[in-house]
C-alpha positions as CSV (number, residue, x, y, z in Angstrom):
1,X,0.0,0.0,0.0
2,X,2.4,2.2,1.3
3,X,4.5,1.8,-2.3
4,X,1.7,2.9,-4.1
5,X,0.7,5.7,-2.1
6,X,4.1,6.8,-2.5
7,X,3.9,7.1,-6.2
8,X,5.3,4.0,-7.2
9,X,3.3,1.2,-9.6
10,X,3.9,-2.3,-10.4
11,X,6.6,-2.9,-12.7
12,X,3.9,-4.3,-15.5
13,X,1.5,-1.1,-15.1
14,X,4.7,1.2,-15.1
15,X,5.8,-0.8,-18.7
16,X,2.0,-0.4,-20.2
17,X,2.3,3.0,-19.3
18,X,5.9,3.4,-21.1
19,X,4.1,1.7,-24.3
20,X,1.1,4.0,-24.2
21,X,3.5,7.3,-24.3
22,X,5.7,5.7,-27.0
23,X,2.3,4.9,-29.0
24,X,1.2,8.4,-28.5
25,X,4.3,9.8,-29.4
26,X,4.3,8.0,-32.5
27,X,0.7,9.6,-33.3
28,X,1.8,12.7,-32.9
29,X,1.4,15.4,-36.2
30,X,2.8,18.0,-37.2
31,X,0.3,20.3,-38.8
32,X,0.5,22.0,-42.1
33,X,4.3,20.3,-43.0
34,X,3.1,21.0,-46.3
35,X,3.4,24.9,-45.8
36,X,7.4,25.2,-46.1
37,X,8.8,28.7,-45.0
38,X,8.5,30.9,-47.6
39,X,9.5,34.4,-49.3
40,X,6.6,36.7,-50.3
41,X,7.7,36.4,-53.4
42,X,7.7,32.3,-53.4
43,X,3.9,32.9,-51.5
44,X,2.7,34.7,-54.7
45,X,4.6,32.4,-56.8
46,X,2.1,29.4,-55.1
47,X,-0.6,31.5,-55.0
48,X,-0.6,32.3,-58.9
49,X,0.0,28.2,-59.0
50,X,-2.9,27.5,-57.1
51,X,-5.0,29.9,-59.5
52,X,-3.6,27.7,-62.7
53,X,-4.5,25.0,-61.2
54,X,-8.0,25.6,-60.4
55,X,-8.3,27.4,-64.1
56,X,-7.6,23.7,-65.2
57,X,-8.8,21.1,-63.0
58,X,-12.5,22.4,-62.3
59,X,-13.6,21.3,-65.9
60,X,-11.7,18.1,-65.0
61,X,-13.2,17.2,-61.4
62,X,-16.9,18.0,-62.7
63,X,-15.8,15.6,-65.4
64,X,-14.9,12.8,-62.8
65,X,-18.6,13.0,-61.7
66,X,-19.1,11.5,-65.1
67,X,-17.2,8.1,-63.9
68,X,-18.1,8.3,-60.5
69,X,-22.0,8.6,-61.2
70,X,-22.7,11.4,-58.8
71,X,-23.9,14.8,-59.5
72,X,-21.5,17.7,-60.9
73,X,-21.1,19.4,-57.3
74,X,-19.8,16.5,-56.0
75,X,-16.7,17.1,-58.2
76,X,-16.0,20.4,-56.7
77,X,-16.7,19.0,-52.8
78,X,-13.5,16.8,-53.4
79,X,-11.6,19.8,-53.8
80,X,-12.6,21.3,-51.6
81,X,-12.5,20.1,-47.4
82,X,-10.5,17.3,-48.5
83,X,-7.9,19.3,-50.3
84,X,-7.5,21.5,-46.7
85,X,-7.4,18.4,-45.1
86,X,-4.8,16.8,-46.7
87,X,-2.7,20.2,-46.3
88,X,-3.5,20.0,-42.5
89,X,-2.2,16.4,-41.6
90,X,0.0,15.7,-44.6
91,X,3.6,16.3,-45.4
92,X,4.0,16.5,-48.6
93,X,4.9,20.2,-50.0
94,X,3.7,19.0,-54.0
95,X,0.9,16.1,-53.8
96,X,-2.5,17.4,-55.0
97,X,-4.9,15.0,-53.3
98,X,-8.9,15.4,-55.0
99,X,-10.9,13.6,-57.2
100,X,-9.3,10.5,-59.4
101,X,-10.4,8.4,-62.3
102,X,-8.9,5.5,-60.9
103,X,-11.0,5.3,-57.7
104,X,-13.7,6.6,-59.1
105,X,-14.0,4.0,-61.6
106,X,-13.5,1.4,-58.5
107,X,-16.7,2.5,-56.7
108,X,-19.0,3.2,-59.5
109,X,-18.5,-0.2,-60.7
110,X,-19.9,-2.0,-57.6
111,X,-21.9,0.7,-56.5
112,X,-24.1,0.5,-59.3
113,X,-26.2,-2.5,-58.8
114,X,-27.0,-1.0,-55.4
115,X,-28.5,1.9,-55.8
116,X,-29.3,4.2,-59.0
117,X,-26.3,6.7,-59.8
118,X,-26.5,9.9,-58.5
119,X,-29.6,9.2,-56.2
120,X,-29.7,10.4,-52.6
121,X,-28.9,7.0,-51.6
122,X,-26.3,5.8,-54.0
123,X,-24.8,9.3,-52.7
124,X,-24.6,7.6,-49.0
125,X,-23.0,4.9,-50.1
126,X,-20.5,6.8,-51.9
127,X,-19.9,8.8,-48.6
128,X,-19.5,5.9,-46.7
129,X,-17.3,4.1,-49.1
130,X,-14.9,7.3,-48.3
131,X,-15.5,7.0,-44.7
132,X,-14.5,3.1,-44.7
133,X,-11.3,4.3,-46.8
134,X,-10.4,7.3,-44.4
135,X,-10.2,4.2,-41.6
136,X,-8.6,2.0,-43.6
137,X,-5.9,4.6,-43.7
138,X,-5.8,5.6,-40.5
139,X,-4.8,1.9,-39.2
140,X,-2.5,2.0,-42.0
141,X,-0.4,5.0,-40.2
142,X,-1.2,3.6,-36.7
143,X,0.1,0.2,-37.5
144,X,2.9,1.6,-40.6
145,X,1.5,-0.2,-43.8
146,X,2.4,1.9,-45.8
147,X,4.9,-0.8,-47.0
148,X,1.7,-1.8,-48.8
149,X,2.0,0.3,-51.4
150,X,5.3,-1.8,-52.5
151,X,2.8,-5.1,-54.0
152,X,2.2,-2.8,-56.8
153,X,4.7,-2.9,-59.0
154,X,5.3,0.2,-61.2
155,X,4.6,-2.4,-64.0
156,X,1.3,-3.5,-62.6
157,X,0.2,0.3,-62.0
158,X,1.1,1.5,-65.7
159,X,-1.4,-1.6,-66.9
160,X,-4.1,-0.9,-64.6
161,X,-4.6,2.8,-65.1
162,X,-4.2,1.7,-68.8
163,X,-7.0,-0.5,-68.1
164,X,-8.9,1.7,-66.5
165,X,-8.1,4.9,-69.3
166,X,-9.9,2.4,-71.9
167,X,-12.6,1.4,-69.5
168,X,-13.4,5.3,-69.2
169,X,-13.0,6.0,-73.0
170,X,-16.0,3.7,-73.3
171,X,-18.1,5.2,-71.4
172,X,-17.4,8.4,-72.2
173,X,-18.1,7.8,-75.8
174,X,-21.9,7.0,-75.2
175,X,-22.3,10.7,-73.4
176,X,-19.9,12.1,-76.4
177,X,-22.5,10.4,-78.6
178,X,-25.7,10.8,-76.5
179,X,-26.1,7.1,-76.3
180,X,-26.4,5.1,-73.2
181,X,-25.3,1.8,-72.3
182,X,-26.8,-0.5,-69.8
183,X,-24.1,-3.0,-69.8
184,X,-21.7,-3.0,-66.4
185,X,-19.2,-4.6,-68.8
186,X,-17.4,-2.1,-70.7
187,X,-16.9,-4.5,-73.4
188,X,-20.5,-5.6,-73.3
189,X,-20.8,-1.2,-72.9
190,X,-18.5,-1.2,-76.5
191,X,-20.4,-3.9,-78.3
192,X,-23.9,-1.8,-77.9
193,X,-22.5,1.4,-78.1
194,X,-21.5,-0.1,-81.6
195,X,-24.8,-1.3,-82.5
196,X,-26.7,2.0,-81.2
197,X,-24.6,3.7,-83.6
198,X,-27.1,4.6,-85.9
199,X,-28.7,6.7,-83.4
200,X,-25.8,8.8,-81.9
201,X,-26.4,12.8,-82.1
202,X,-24.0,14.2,-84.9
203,X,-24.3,17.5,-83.2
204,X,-23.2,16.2,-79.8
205,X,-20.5,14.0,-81.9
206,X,-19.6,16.9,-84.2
207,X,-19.0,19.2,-80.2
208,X,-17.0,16.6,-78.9
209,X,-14.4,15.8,-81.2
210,X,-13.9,19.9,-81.3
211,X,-13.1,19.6,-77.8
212,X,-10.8,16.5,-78.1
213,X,-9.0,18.2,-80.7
214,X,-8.7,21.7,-78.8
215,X,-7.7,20.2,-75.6
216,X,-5.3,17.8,-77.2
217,X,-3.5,20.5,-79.2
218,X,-3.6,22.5,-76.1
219,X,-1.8,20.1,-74.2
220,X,1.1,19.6,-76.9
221,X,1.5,23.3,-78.4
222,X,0.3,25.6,-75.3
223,X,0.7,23.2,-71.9
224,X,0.4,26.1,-70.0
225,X,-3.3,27.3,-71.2
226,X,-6.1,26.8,-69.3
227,X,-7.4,24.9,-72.8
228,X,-10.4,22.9,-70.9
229,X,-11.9,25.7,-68.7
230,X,-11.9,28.1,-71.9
231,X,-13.6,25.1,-73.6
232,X,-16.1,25.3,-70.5
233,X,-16.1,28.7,-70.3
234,X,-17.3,28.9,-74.1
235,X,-19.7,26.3,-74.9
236,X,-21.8,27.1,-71.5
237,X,-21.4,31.1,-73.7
238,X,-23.0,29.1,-76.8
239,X,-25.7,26.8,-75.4
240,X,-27.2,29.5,-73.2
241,X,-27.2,31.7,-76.6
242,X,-28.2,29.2,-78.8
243,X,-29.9,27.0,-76.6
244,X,-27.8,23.6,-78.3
245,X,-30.4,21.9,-75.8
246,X,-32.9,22.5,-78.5
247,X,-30.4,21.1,-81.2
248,X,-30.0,17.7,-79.4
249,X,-27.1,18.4,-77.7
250,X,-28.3,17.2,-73.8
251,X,-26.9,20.0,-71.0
252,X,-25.8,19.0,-67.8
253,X,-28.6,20.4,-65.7
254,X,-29.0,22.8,-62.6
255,X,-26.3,22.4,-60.6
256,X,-27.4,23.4,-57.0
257,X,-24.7,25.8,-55.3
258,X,-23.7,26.6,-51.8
259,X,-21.3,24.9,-49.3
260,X,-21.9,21.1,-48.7
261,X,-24.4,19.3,-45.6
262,X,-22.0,17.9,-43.0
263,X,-22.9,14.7,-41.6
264,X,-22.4,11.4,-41.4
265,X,-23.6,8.8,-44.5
266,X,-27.5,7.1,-43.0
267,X,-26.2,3.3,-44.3
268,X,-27.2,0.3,-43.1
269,X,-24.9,-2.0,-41.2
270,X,-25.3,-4.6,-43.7
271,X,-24.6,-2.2,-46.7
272,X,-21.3,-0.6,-44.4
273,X,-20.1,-4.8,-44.8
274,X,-20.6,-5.2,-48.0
275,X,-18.7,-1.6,-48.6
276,X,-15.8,-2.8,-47.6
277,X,-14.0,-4.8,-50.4
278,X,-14.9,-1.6,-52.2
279,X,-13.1,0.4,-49.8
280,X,-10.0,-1.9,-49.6
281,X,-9.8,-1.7,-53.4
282,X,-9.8,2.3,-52.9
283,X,-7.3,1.9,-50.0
284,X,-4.8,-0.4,-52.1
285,X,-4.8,2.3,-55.5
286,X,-4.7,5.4,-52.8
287,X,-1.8,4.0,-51.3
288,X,0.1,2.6,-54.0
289,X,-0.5,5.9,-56.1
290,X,0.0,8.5,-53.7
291,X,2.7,7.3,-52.3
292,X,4.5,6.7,-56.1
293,X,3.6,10.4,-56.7
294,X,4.7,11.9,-54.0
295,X,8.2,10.2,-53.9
296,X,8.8,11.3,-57.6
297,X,8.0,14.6,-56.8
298,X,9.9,14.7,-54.0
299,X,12.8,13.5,-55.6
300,X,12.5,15.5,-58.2
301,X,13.3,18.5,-55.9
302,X,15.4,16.9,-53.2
303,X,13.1,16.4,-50.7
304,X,12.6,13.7,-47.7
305,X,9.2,11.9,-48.2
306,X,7.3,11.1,-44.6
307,X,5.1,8.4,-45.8
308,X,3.5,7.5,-42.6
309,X,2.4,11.9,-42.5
310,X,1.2,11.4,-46.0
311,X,-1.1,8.1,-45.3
312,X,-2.3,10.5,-41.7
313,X,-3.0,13.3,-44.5
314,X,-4.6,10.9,-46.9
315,X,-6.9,9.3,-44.2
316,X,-8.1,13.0,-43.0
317,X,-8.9,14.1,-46.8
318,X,-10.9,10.8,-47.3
319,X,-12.6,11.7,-43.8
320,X,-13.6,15.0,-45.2
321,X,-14.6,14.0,-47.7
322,X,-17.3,11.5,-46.5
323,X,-18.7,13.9,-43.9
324,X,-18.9,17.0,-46.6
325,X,-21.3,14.2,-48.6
326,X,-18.9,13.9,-51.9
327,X,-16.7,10.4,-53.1
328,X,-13.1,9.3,-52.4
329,X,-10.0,11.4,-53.0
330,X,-6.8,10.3,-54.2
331,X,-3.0,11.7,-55.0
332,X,-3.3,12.5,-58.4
333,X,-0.4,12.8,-60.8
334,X,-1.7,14.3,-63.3
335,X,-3.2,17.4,-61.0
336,X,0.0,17.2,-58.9
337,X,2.2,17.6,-62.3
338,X,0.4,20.3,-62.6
339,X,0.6,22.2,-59.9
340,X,4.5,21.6,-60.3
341,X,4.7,22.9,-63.8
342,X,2.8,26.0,-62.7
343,X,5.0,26.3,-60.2
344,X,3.9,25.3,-56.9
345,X,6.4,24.3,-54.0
346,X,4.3,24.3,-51.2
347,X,0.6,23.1,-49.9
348,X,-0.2,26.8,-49.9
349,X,-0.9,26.4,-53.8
350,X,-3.6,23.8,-53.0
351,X,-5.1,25.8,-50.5
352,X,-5.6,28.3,-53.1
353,X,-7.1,26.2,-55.3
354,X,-9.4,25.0,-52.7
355,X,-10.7,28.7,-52.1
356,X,-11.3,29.5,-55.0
357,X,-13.9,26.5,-55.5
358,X,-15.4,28.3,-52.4
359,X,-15.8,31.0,-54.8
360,X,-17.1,29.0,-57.8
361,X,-19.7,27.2,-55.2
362,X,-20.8,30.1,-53.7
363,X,-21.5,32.6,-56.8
364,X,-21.0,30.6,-59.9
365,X,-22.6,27.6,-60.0
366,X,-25.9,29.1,-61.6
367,X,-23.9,29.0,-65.4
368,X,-23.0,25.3,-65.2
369,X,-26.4,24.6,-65.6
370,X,-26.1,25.0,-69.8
371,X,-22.8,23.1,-70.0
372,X,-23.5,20.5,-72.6
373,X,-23.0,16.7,-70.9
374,X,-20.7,15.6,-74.3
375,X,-18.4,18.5,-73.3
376,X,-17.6,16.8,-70.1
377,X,-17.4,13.4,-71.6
378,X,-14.9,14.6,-74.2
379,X,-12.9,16.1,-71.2
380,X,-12.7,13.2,-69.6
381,X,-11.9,11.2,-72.7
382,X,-8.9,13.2,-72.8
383,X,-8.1,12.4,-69.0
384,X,-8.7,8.6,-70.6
385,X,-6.1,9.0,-73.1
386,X,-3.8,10.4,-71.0
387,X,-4.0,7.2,-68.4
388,X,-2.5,4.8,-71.4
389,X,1.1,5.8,-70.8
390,X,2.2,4.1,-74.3
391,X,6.1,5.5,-74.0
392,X,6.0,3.5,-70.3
393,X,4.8,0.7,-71.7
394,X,7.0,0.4,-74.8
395,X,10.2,0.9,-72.2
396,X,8.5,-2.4,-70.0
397,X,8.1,-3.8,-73.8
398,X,11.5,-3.5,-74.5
399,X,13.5,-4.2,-71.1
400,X,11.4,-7.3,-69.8
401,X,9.2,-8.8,-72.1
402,X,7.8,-10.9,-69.7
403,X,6.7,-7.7,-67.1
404,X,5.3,-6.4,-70.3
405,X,2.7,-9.1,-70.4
406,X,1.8,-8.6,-66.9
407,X,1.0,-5.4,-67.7
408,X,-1.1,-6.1,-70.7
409,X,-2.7,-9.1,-69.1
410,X,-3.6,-6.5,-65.8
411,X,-5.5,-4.0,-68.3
412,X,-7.6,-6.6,-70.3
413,X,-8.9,-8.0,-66.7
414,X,-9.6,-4.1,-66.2
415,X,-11.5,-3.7,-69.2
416,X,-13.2,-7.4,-69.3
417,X,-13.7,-8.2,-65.7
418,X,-13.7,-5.1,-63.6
419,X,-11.4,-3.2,-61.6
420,X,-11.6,-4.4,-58.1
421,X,-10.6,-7.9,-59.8
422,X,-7.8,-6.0,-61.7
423,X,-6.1,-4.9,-58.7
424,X,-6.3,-8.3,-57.1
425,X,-5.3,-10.1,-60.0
426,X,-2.5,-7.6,-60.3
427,X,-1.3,-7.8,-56.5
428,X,-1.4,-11.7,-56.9
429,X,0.7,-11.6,-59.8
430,X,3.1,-9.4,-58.6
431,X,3.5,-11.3,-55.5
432,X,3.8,-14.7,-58.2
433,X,6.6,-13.0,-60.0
434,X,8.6,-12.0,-56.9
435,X,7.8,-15.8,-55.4
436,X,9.1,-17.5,-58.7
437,X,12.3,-15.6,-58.8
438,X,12.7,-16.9,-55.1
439,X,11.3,-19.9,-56.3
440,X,14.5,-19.9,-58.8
441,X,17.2,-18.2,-57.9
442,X,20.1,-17.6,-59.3
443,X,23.0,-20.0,-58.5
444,X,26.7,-20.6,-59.7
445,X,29.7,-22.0,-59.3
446,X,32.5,-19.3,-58.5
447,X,36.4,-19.9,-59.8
448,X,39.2,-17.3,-59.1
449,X,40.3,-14.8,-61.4
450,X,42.8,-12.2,-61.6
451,X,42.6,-9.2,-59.5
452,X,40.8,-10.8,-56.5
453,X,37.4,-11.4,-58.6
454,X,35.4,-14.0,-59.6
455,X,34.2,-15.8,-62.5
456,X,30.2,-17.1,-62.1
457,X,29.5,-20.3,-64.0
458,X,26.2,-22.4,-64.2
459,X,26.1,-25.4,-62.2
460,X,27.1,-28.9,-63.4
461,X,28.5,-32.4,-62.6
462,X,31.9,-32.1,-62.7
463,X,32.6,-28.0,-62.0
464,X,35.0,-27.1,-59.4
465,X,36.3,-24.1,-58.0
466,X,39.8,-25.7,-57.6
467,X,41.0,-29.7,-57.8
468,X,38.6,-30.9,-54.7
469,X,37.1,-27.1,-53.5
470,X,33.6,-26.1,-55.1
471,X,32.7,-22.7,-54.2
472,X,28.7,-22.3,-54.2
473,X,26.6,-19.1,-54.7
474,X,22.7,-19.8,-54.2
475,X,20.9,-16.2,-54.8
476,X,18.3,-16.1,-52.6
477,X,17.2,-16.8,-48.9
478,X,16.7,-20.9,-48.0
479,X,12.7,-21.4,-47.5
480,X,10.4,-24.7,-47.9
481,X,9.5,-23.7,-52.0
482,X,13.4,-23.6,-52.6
483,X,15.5,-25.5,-50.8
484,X,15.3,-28.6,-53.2
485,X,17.5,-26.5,-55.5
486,X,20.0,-25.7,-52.9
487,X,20.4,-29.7,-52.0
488,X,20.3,-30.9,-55.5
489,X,23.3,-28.2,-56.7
490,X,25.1,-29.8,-53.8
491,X,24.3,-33.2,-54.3
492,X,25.1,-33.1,-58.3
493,X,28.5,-31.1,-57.6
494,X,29.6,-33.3,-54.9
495,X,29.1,-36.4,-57.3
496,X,31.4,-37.5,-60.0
497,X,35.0,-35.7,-61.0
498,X,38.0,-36.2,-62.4
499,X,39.2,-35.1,-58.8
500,X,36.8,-35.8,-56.1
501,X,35.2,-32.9,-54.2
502,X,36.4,-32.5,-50.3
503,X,35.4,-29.6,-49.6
504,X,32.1,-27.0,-50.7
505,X,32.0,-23.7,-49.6
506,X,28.7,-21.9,-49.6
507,X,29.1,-18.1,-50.6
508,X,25.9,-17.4,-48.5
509,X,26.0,-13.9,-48.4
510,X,22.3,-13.4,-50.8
511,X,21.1,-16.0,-47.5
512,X,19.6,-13.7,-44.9
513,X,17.7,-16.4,-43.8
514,X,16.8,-19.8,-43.5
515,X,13.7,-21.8,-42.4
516,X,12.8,-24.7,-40.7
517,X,12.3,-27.1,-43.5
518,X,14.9,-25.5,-45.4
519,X,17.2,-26.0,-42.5
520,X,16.1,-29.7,-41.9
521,X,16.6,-30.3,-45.4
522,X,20.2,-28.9,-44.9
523,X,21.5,-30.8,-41.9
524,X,20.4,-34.4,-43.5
525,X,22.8,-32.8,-46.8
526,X,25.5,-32.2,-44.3
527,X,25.1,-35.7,-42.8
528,X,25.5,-37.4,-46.5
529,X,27.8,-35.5,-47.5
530,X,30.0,-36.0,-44.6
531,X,29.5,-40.2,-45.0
532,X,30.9,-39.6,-48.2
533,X,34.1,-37.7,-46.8
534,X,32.8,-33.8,-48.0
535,X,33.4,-31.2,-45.7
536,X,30.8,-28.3,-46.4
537,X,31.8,-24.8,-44.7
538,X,29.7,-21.4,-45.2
539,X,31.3,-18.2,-46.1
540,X,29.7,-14.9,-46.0
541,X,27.4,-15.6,-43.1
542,X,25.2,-12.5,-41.9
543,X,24.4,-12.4,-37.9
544,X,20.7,-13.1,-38.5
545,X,21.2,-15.9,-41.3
546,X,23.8,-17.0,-38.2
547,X,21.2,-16.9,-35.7
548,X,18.9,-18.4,-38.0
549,X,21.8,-21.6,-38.4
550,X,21.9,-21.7,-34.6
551,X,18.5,-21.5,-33.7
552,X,18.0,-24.8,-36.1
553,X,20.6,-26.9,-35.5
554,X,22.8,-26.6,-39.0
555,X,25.9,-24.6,-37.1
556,X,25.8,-27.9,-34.8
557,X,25.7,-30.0,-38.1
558,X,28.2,-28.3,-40.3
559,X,30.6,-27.5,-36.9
560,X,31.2,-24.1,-35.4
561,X,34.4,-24.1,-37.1
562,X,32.9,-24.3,-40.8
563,X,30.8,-21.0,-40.3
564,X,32.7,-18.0,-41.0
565,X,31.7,-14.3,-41.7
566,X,34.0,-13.6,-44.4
567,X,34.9,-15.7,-47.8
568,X,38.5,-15.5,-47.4
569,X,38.6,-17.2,-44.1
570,X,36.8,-19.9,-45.6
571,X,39.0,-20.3,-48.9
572,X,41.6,-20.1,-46.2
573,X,40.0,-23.3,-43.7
574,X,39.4,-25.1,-46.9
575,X,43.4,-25.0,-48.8
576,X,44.4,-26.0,-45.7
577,X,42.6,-28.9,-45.2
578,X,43.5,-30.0,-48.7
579,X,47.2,-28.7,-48.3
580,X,46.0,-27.0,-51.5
581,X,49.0,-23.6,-52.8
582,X,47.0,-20.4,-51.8
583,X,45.1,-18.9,-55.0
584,X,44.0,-15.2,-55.3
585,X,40.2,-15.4,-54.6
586,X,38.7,-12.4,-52.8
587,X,35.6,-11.1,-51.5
588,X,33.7,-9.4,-54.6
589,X,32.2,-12.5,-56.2
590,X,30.6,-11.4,-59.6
């Protein structure tokens, strides 16, 4: 009694307690990282960033409505909360966090055959689908997943958002033609756009190609002009003067203006579950995507990457923008390019950007109501086009054939299946490829050659390193799928020679570790070997693969005298057990 009265606490409560501070101190934030110290001249120089951006990604986030099946508002609600948010608990001074093609096209998908698009309640599911993803995210920085966003490979994410850039091009081509699909296959979309053909609006047709072409040429002759809000800007001029409603060319609608409802999406508890492979799809793209953006970015301009402040910043934007009613938010490259091209070096060029929606949502939403619906189709279309990165996927064609084809293979599943499946096939295939090259490693036979280095052959009966010595490289850590490789090098090298083999020497040091039934498999080598008078010895042995050899027995089976940390000493233990000359073999094995 006395001990606790006088301030002290059992030694368990006292270590709890020392866990709980550490866990908090790992929670804590830093607000606004994103806002760098500035000049007033570098202030007006994001400011004047934040303005170009805004001039050209407001036609662009009213055209991800189109995708995401919700009304054109919600567009400018993911720029709007979300974008301070991000700037609030991120750290990133370039990423541009709002709406995204790639997530949109996730959620519509599934979202869809629940509710009708656009509806009050297909709106709450949207929201909650956000809300679901903003958790997600937040475990992700309490528990540090963000090594997550390494299962997709940079090969995998060229072919999905190729994928998903044709899945969007076909369904913007039935509002660039006034058609409409029923199909939730896009193919099964393509085959009767094809056949409705007959009935498209040449008008509407006639509009959007104009627009394609402008913003196209925009992009390659004046990258720096606001090409799709002038396009905006002028066809809302000519359908309120020519009423192009009347001339079969379908507008848009009334957009309804003013700051968004806060609240929490009214979902059931059985919809929230069946939400949440939608949500985890969002969650794996947000986090494979923002993180790859903001790291180029940031390397771009020298800077340190805090991924763990990002995925806090990420999780807060997704937050916002479930409770300000509007759909999952993203780091987009093509909006953060943007804002770097223009200039911008800080979040203070988002938070611009965000403002100035305030403005538009507050004063101008009234015009949007005559913006033809084929303009926004053919902006997006462009967006589409823009998603098939053809130059990255001609390097993948040309350096590794056989990446290439996982690439191609991860867009058709886009296109013919869906995209949740795409990203799951495309994870699973990644994870195949890195498990096959484990599977297989590389392995050789190492012989001496001038200037302390090494000469890498294949293995085969009869190779030595020296009369009697075989010096073995196996590639890759010892587990259960490949240890059958390591014995059967062994066995075959150990068998039949013009001089027989003594002594092997492992060059272990691509063997960080080594697993129970890998090691098992090892020590009954050892043990035949040994009955047939070869020594084995490891070279190169790292403290955990060391611990890992102790822990299961094979540094009791090979003898503590056989396990050395360096090559040399090996080599060395091994000559002099066969009262071989010394050679010059070093330690930089090719």
């Amino acid at each position: 009694m006395w001990r606790r009265r006088a301030g002290f606490a059992p030694k368990e409560k006292r270590l709890d307690a020392g866990l709980w501070r550490n866990g908090m101190a790992e929670l804590r934030v830093r607000l606004f990282a994103g806002l760098r110290r500035m000049t007033p001249a570098a202030a007006l120089r994001n400011a004047a960033a934040g303005l170009t951006l805004a001039s050209m990604n407001i036609p662009q986030v009213l055209g991800y409505t189109r995708i995401a099946g919700t009304p054109p508002i919600s567009g400018l609600y993911t720029v709007l909360l979300p974008l301070v948010g991000f700037a609030a608990f991120g750290s990133s001074a370039h990423l541009v966090v709002a709406a995204d093609s790639a997530t949109a096209a996730i959620f519509s998908g599934s979202l869809s055959g629940m509710a009708a698009p656009a509806s009050p309640h297909y709106m709450a599911l949207v929201s909650m689908v956000a809300l679901l993803t903003a958790g997600l995210l937040l475990m992700a920085r309490i528990f540090k997943l963000g090594f997550l966003a390494d299962f997709l490979s940079r090969t995998v994410l060229v072919g999905f958002l190729a994928g998903v850039g044709v899945q969007v091009a076909i369904v913007m081509a039935g509002d660039m033609l006034n058609l409409s699909a029923s199909a939730h296959s896009s193919l099964v979309q393509a085959i009767q756009l094809a056949r409705m053909l007959p009935q498209a609006s040449l008008p509407s047709a006639l509009l959007s190609l104009l627009v394609v072409a402008a913003i196209l040429l925009g992009k390659r002759f004046a990258p720096h002009v606001p090409v799709p809000l002038i396009t905006v800007v002028g066809t809302i001029a000519a359908s309120a003067a020519f009423d192009l409603r009347a001339h079969g060319i379908a507008v848009i609608g009334a957009v309804p203006g003013g700051l968004p409802a806060l609240g929490l999406p009214d979902v059931t508890w059985r919809e929230t579950l069946a939400l949440l492979p939608v949500a985890a799809s969002c969650f794996v793209m947000i986090i494979a995507q923002s993180a790859a953006t903001a790291r180029a970015f940031a390397a771009r301009h020298g800077e340190a990457v805090d991924a763990d402040a990002d995925i806090l910043g990420l999780a807060a934007a997704n937050a916002a923008a479930a409770l300000s009613g509007t759909f999952v938010v993203n780091g987009s490259p093509t909006q953060t390019a943007m804002a770097d091209r223009a200039g911008g070096t800080s979040q203070l060029a988002q938070l611009v950007f965000a403002g100035l929606v305030l403005v538009v949502l507050l004063f101008l939403t009234g015009p949007l109501h005559y913006l033809p619906r084929c303009v926004l189709g053919a902006i997006v279309l462009t967006i589409a086009i823009g998603m098939i990165d053809v130059r990255s996927l001609h390097e993948i064609r040309r350096e590794s054939p056989g990446e290439f084809m996982l690439a191609l293979v991860t867009a058709a599943t886009v296109v013919a299946v869906g995209v949740e499946q795409a990203i799951l096939l495309a994870t699973a295939l990644s994870l195949f490829r890195h498990v096959r090259h484990s599977y297989r490693p590389y392995t050789a036979v190492l012989t001496p050659r001038a200037a302390g280095a090494w000469t890498a052959t294949p293995v085969a009966s009869g190779m030595q390193t020296e009369p009697g010595l075989v010096v073995y490289r196996f590639g890759a850590d010892l587990f259960y799928a490949n240890y059958t490789r390591f014995t059967q090098d062994l066995s075959v090298l150990a068998g039949e020679a013009a001089t027989p083999v003594r002594w092997i020497v492992v060059e272990a040091g691509a063997i960080i570790n080594i697993d129970f039934t890998a090691a098992h498999a090892v020590r009954d080598l050892i043990r035949q070997l040994a009955a047939r008078h070869v020594a084995v010895a490891f070279g190169r042995v790292a403290p955990s693969l060391r611990a890992d050899m102790d822990r299961h027995g094979v540094t009791a089976a090979v003898g503590e005298a056989h396990v050395f940390t360096t090559l040399h000493e090996a080599l060395q233990a091994a000559r002099q057990a066969l009262a071989l000359p010394p050679a010059d073999g070093g330690e930089r094995p090719a």
